[in-house]
Residue frames relative to the residue before (quaternion, step in Angstrom):
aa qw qx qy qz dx dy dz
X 1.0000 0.0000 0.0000 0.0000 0.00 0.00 0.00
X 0.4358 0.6585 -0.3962 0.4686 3.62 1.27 -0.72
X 0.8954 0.3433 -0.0895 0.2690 3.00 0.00 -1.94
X 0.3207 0.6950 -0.3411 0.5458 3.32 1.82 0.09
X 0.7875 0.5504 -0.1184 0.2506 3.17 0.56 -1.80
X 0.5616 0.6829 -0.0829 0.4598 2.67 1.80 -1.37
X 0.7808 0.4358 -0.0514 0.4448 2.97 0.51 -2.06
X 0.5454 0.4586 -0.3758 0.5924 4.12 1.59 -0.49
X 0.6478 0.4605 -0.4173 0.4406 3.81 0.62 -0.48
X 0.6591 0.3529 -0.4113 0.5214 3.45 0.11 -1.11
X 0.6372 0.5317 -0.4782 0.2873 4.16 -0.05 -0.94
X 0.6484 0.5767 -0.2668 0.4193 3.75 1.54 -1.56
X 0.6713 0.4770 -0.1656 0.5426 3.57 1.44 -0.92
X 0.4769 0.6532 -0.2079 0.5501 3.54 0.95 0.08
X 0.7382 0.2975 -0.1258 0.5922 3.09 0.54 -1.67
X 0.5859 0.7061 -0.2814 0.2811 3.90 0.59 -0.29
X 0.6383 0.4809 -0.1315 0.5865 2.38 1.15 -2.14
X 0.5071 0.5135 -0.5229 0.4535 4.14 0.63 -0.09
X 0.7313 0.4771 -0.3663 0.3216 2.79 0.06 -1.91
X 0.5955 0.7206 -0.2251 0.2747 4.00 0.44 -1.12
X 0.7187 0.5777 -0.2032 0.3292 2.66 1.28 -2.05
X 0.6491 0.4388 -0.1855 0.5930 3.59 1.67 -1.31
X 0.6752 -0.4619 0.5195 0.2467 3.35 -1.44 1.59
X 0.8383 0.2113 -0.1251 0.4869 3.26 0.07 -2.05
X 0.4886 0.5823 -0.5180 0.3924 4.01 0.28 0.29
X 0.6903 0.4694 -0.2052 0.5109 3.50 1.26 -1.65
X 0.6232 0.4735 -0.4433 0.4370 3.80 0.67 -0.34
X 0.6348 0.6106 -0.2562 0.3981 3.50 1.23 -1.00
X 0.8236 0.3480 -0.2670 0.3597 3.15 0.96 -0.84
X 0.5754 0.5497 -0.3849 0.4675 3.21 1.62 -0.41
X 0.5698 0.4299 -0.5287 0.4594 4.00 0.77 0.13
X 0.4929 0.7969 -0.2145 0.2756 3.53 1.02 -0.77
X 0.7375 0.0448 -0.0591 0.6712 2.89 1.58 -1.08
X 0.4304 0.5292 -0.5511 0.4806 3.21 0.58 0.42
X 0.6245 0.3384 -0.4422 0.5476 3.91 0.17 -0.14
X 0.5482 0.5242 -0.5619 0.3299 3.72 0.51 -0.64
X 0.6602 0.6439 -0.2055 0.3277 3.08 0.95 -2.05
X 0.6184 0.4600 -0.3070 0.5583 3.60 0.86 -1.39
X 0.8312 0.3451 -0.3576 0.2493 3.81 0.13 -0.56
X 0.4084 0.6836 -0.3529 0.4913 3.61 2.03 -0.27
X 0.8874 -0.0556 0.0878 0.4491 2.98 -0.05 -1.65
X 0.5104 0.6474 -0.5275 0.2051 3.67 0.52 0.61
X 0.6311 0.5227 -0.4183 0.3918 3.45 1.09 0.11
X 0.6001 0.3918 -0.5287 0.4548 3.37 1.49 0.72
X 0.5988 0.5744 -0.3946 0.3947 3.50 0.77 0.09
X 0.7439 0.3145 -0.0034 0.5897 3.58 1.25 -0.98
X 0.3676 -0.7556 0.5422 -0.0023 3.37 -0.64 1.79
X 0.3622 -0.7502 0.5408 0.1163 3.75 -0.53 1.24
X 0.1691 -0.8381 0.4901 0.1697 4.10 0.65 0.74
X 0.6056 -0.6147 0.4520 0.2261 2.83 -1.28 0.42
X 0.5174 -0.3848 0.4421 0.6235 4.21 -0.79 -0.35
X 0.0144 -0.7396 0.6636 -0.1110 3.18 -1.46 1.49
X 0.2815 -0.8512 0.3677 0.2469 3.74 0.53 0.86
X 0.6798 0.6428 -0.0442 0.3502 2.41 1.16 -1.45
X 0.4629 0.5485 -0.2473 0.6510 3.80 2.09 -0.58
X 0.5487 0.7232 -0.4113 0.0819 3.66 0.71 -0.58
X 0.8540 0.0957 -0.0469 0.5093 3.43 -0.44 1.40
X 0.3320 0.7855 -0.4702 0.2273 3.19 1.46 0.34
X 0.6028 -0.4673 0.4316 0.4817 4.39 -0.92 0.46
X 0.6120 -0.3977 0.6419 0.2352 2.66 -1.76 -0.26
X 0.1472 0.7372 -0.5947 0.2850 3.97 -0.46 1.51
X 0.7869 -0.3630 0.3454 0.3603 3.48 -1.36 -0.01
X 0.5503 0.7857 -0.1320 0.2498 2.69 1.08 -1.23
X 0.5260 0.2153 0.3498 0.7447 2.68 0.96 -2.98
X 0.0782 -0.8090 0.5671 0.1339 3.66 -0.20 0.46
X 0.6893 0.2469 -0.2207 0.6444 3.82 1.50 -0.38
X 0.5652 -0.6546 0.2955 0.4058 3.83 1.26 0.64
X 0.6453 -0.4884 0.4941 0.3177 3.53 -0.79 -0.52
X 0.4205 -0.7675 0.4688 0.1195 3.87 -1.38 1.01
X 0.9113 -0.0574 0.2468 0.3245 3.37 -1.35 -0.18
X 0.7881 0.0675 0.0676 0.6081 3.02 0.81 -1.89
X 0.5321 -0.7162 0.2952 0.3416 4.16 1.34 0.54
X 0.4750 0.5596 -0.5072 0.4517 3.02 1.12 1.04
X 0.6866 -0.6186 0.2831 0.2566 3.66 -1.34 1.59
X 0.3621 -0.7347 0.4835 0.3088 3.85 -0.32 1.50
X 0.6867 0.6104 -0.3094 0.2452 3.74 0.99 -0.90
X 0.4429 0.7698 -0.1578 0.4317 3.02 2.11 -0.61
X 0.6118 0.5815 -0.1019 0.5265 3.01 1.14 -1.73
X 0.7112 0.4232 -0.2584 0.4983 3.67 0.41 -1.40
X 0.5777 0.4822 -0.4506 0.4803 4.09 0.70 -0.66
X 0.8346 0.4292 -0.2824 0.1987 3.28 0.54 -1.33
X 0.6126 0.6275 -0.1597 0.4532 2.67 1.48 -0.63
X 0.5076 0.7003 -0.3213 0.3857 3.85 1.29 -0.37
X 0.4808 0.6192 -0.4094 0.4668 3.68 1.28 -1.12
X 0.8133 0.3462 -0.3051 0.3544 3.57 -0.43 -1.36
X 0.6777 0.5091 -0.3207 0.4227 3.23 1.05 -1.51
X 0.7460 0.2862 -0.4491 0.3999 3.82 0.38 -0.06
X 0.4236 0.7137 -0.3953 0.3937 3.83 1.13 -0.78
X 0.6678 0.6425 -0.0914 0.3645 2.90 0.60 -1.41
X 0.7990 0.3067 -0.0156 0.5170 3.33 0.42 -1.72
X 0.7139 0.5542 -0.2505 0.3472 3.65 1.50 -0.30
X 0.4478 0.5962 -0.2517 0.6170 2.68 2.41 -0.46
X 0.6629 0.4027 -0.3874 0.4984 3.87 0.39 -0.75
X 0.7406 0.3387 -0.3633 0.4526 3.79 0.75 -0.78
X 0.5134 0.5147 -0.5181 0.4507 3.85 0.82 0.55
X 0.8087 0.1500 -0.1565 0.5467 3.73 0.66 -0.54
X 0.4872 0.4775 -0.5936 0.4269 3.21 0.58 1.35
X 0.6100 0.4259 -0.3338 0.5789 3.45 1.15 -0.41
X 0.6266 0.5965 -0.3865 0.3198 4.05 0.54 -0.34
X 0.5770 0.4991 -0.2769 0.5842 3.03 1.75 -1.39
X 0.8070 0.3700 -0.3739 0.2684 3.82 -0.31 -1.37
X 0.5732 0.6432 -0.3610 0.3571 3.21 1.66 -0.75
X 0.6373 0.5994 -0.2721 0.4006 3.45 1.10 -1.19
X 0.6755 0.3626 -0.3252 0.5536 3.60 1.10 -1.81
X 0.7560 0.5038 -0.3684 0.1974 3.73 -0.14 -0.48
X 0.5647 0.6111 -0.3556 0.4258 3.33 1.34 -0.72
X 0.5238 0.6789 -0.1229 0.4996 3.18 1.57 -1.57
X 0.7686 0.1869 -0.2318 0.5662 3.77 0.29 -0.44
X 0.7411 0.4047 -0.3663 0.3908 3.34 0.47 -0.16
X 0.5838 0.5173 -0.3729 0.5025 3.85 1.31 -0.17
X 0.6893 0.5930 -0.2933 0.2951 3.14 0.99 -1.22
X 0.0078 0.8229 -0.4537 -0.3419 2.51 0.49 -1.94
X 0.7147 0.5446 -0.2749 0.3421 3.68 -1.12 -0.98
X 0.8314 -0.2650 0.1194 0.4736 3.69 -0.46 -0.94
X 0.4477 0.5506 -0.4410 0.5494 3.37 1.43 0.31
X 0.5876 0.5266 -0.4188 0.4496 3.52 0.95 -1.03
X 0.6820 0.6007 -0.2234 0.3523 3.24 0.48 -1.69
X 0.6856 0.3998 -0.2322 0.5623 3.85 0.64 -1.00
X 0.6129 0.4048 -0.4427 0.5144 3.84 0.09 -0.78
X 0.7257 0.5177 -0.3555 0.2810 3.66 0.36 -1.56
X 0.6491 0.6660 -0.1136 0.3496 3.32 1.76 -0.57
X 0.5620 0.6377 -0.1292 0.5107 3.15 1.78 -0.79
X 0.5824 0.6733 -0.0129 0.4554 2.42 1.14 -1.76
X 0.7859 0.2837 -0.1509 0.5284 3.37 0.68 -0.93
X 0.5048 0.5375 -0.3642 0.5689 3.81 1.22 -0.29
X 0.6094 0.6126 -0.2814 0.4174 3.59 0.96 -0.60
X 0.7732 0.2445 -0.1645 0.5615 3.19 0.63 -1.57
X 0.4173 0.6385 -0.5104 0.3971 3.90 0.69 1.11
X 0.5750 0.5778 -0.2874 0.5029 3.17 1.13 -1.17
X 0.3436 -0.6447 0.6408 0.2359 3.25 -1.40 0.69
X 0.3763 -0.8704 0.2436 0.2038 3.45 -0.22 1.20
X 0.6227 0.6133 -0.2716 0.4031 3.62 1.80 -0.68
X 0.6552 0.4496 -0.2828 0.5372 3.35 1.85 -0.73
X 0.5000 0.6167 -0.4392 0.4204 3.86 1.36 0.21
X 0.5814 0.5623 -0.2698 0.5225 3.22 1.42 -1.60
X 0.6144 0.5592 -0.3623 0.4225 3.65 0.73 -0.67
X 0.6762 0.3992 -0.2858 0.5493 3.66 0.20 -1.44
X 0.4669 0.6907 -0.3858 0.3952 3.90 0.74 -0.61
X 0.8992 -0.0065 -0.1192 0.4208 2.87 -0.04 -1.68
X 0.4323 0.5036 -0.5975 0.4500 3.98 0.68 1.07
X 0.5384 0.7532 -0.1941 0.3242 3.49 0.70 -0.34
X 0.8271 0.0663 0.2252 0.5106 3.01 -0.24 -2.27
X 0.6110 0.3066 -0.4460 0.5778 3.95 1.31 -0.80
X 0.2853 -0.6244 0.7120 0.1473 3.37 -0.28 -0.91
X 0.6728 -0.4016 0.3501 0.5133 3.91 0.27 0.29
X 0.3099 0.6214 -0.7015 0.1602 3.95 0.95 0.04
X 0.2481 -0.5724 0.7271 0.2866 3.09 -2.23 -0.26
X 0.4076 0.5994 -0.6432 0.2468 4.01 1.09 -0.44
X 0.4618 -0.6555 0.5742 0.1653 3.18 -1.52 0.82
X 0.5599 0.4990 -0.4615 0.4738 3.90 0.99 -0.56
X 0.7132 0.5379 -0.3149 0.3207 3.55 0.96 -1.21
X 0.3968 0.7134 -0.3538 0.4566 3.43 1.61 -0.75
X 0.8269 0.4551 -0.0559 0.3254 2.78 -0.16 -2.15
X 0.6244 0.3057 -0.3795 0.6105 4.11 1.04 -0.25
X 0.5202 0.6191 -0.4726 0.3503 3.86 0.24 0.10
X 0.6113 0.4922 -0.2307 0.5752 3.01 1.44 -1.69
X 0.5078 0.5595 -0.5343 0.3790 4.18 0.45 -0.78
X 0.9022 0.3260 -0.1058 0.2617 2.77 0.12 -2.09
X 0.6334 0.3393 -0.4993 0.4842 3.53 1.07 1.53
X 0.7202 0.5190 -0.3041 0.3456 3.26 1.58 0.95
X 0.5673 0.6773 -0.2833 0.3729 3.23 1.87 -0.58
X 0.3652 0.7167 -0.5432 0.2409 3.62 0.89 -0.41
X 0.6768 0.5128 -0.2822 0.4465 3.50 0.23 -2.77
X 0.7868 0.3947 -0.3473 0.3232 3.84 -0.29 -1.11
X 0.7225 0.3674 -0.3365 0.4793 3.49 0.86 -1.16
X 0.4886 0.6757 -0.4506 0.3187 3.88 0.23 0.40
X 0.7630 0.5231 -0.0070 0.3795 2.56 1.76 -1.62
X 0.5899 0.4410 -0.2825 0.6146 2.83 1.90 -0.71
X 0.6541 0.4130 -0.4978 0.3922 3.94 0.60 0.16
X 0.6156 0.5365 -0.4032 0.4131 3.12 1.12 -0.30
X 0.6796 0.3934 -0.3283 0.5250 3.78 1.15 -0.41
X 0.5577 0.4332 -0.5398 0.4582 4.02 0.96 -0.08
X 0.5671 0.4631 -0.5213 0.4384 4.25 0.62 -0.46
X 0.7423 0.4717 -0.4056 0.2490 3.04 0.11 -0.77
X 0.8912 0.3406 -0.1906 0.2312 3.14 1.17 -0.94
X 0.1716 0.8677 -0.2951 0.3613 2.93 2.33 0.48
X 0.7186 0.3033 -0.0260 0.6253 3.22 0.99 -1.48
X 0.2673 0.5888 -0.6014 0.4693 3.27 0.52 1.85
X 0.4276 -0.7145 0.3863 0.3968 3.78 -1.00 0.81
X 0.6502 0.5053 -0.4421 0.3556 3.99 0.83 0.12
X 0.3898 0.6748 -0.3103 0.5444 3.20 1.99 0.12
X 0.6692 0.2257 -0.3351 0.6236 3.72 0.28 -0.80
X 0.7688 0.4465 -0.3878 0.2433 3.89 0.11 -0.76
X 0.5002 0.5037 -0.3676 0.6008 3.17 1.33 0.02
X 0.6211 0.3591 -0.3823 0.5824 3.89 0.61 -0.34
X 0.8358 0.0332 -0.4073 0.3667 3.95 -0.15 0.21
X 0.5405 0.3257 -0.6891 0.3562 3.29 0.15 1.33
X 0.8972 -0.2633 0.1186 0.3341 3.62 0.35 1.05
X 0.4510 0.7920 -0.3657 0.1885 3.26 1.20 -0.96
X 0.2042 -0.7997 0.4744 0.3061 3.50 -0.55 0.17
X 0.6560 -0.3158 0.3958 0.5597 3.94 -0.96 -0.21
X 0.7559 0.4103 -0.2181 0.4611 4.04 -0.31 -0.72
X 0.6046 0.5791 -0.2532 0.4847 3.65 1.26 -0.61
X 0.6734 0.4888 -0.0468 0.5526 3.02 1.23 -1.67
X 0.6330 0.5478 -0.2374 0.4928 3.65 0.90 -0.85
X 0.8578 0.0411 -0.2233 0.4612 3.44 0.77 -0.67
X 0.7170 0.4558 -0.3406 0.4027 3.69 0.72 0.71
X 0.6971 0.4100 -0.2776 0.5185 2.98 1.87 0.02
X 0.7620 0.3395 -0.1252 0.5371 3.47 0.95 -1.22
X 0.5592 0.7342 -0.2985 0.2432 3.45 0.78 -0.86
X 0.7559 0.3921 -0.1466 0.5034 3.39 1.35 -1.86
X 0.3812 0.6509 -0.4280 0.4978 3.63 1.69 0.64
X 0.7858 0.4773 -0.1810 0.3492 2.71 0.34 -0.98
X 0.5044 0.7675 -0.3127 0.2421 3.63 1.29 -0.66
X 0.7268 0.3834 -0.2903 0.4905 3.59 0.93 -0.83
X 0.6695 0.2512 -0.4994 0.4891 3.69 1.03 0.07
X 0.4495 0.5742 -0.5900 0.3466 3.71 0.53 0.51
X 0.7116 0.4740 -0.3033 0.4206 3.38 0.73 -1.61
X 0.5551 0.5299 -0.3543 0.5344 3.79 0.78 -0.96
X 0.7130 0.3624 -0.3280 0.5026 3.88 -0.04 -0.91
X 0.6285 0.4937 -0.4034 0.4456 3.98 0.51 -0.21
X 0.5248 0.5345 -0.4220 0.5107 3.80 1.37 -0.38
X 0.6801 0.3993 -0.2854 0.5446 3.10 0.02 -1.65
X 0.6089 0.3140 -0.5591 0.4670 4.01 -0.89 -0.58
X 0.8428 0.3456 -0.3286 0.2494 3.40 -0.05 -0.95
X 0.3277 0.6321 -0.4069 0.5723 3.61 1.54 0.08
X 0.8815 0.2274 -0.1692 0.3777 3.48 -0.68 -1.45
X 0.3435 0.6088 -0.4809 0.5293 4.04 2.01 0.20
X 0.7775 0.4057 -0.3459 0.3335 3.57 0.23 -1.00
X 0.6243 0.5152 -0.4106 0.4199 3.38 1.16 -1.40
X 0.7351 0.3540 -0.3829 0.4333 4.32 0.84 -0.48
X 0.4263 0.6826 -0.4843 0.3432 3.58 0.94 0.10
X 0.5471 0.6314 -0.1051 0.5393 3.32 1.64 -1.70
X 0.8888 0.2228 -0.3181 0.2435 2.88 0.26 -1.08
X 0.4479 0.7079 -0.2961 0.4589 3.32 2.02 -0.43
X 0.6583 0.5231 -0.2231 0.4932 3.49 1.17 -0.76
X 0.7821 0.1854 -0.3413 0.4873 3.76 0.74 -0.77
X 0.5909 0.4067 -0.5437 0.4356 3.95 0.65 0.57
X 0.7473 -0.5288 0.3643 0.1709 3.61 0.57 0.26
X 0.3409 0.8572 -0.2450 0.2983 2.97 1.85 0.24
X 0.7656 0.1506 0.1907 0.5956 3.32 0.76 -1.21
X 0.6606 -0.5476 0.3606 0.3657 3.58 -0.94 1.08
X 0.0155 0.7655 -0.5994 0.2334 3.92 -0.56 1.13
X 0.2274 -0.6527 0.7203 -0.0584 2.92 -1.09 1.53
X 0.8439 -0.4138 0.2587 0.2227 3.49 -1.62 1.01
X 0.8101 0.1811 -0.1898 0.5244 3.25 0.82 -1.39
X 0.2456 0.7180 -0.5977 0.2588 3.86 0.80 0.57
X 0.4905 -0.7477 0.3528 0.2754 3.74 -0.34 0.92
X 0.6053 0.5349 -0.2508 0.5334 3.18 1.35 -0.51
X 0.4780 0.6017 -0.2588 0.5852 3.79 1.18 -0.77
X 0.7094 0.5003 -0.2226 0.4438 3.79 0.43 -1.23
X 0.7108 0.4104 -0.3393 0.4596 3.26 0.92 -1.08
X 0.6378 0.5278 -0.3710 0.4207 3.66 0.82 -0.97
X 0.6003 0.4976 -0.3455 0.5222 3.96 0.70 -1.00
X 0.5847 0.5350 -0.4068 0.4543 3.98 0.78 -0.84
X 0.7964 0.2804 -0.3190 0.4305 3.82 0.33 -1.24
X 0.6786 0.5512 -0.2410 0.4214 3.31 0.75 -1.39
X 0.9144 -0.0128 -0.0737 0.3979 3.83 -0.05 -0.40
X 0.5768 0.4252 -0.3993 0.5719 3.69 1.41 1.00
X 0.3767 -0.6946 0.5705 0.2240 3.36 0.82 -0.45
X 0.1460 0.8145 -0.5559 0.0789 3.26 0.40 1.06
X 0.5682 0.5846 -0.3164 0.4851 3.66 0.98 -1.01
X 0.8466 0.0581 -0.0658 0.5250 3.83 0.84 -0.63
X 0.8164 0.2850 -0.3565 0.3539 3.28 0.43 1.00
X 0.4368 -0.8209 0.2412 0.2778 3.04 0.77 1.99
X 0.5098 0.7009 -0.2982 0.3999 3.87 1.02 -0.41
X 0.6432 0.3866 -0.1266 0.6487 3.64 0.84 -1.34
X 0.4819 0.6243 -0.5537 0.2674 4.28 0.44 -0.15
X 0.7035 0.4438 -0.3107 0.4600 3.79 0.75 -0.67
X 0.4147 0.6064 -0.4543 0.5040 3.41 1.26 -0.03
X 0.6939 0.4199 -0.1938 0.5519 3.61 0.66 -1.31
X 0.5497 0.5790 -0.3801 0.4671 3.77 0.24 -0.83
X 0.6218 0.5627 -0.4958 0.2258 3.37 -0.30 -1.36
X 0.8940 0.2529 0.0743 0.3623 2.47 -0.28 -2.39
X 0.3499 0.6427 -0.4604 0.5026 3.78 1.47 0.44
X 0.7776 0.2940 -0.0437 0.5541 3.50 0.57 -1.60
X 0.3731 0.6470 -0.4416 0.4972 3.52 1.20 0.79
X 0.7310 0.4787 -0.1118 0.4733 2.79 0.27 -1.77
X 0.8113 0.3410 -0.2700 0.3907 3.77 0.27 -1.26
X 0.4933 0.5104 -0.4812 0.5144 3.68 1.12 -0.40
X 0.4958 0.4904 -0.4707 0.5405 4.43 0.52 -0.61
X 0.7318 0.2734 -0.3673 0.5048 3.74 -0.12 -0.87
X 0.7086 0.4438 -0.4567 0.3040 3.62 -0.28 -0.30
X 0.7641 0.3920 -0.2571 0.4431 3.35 1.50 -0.58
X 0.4898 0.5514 -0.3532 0.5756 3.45 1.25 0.15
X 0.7033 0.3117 -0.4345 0.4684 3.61 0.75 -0.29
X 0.4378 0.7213 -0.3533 0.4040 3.43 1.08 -0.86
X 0.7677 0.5207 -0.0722 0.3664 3.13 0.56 -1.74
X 0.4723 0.7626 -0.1604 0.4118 3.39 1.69 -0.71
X 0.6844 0.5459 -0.1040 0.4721 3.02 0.71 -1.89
X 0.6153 0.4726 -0.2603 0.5747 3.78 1.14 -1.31
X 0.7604 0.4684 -0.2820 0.3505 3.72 0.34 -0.82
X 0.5799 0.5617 -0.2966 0.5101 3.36 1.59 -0.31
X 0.6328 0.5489 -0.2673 0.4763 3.12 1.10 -0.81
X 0.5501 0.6079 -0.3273 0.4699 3.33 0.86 -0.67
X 0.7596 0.0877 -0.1528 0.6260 3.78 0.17 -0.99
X 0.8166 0.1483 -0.4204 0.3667 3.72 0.06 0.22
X 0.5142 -0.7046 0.4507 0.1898 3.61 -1.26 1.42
X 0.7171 0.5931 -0.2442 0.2727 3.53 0.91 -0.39
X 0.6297 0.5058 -0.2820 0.5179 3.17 2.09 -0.17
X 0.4399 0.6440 -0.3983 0.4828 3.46 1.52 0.19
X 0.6849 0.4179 -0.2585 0.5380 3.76 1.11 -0.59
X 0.3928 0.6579 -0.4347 0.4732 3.70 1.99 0.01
């Protein structure tokens, strides 16, 4: 258990000291967690106000650091409070988007033959569908106004796992027909042996790298489900904000109410810049050859 202990520290300290080494890894990860951080513990640090008329439209200041809304209540507030679900949320869809594509892809590509052939099929009927108007019919459908977040969060899979699991069958063929692949197959090895001790730890940095992005392009349909009205949505939901900004402040025409809109616009895209950012470090991490990049 020591040596476990040991051997998970030095790996956690390792993997840092990468992440660190790159400028644009270290910017990534420090936005990275800082939103974690803002969504843990900023709602004990940062008081969600009530309707304040009298706050209405106030600047940007120390105070209000993204100024004040519609109804004078603190936009920056909103964006803390509102981070919890939006990542919860989007980390759960990027845990079972990568479970599913990982599962169907490994599967058609070890297997092969008519398993190959059917998965490869689905799979492709899948990536036909436009996926934001599935997630729609989804959630009028199947959520019904839930809030369970697991239930969220497989809706979102199942309009993302296709792209990844293609990709991983297309990287298990390839690497199958590697020569420690066949030599592991004639001293006995089975498929599932081989799969996880031979092909599997290949495969990690485009797993770990696909688990950003799902979880990126989770948030951008979380949003997007949230400002049309899709799913159960509470005020400060970032996507909610943007719809209340055009639709009943008048952001687009009443230069006041624009930072209302701003916020959570330039919220959202600073997350993508650090999650991709943040990517690049995480590849590096399980794969040794981009460190010499």
């Amino acid at each position: 258990m020591k040596r476990y202990g040991f051997s998970t520290f030095r790996g956690l300290k390792t993997a840092l000291r990468i992440i660190t080494s790159d400028k644009s890894s270290l910017f990534g990860f420090i936005v990275v967690m800082g939103y974690i951080l803002m969504a843990i513990v900023g709602p004990f640090f940062v008081t969600l106000d009530l309707v304040g008329k009298s706050k209405r439209y106030l600047p940007p200041s120390l105070q209000h650091p993204f100024g004040t809304d519609y109804l004078g209540r603190d936009i920056f507030a909103q964006i803390v409070y509102g981070a919890k679900d939006v990542l919860v949320i989007s980390f759960v869809a990027a845990i079972f988007t990568v479970a599913i594509s990982v599962a169907l892809g490994t599967t058609a590509g070890m297997t092969g033959g008519h398993v190959d052939a059917v998965l490869t099929f689905i799979t492709d009927i899948m990536l036909t569908i436009p996926g934001f108007p599935l997630l729609i019919v989804i959630a009028a459908t199947v959520l019904r106004g839930t809030s369970n977040i697991l239930i969220l969060g497989l809706a979102l899979a199942l309009t993302h796992w296709a792209t990844p699991a293609r990709s991983i069958r297309a990287q298990v063929l390839s690497l199958k027909q590697r020569e420690y692949v066949e030599a592991s197959r004639c001293m006995g090895f089975g498929n599932l042996r081989i799969m996880i001790y031979d092909i599997f730890p290949l495969l990690m940095p485009y797993i770990a790298v696909n688990m950003l992005l799902t979880m990126l392009g989770a948030i951008y349909s979380l949003v997007g489900l949230a400002l049309i009205g899709a799913i159960p949505w509470s005020e400060t939901n970032w996507g909610v904000m943007i719809n209340i900004a055009v639709v009943y402040a008048g952001a687009l025409s009443y230069p006041p109410s624009l930072q209302y809109l701003i916020a959570p616009l330039v919220t959202i895209a600073f997350l993508q810049v650090g999650i991709i950012s943040f990517s690049h470090g995480i590849e590096s991490v399980f794969n040794p050859r981009l460190r010499e990049l």
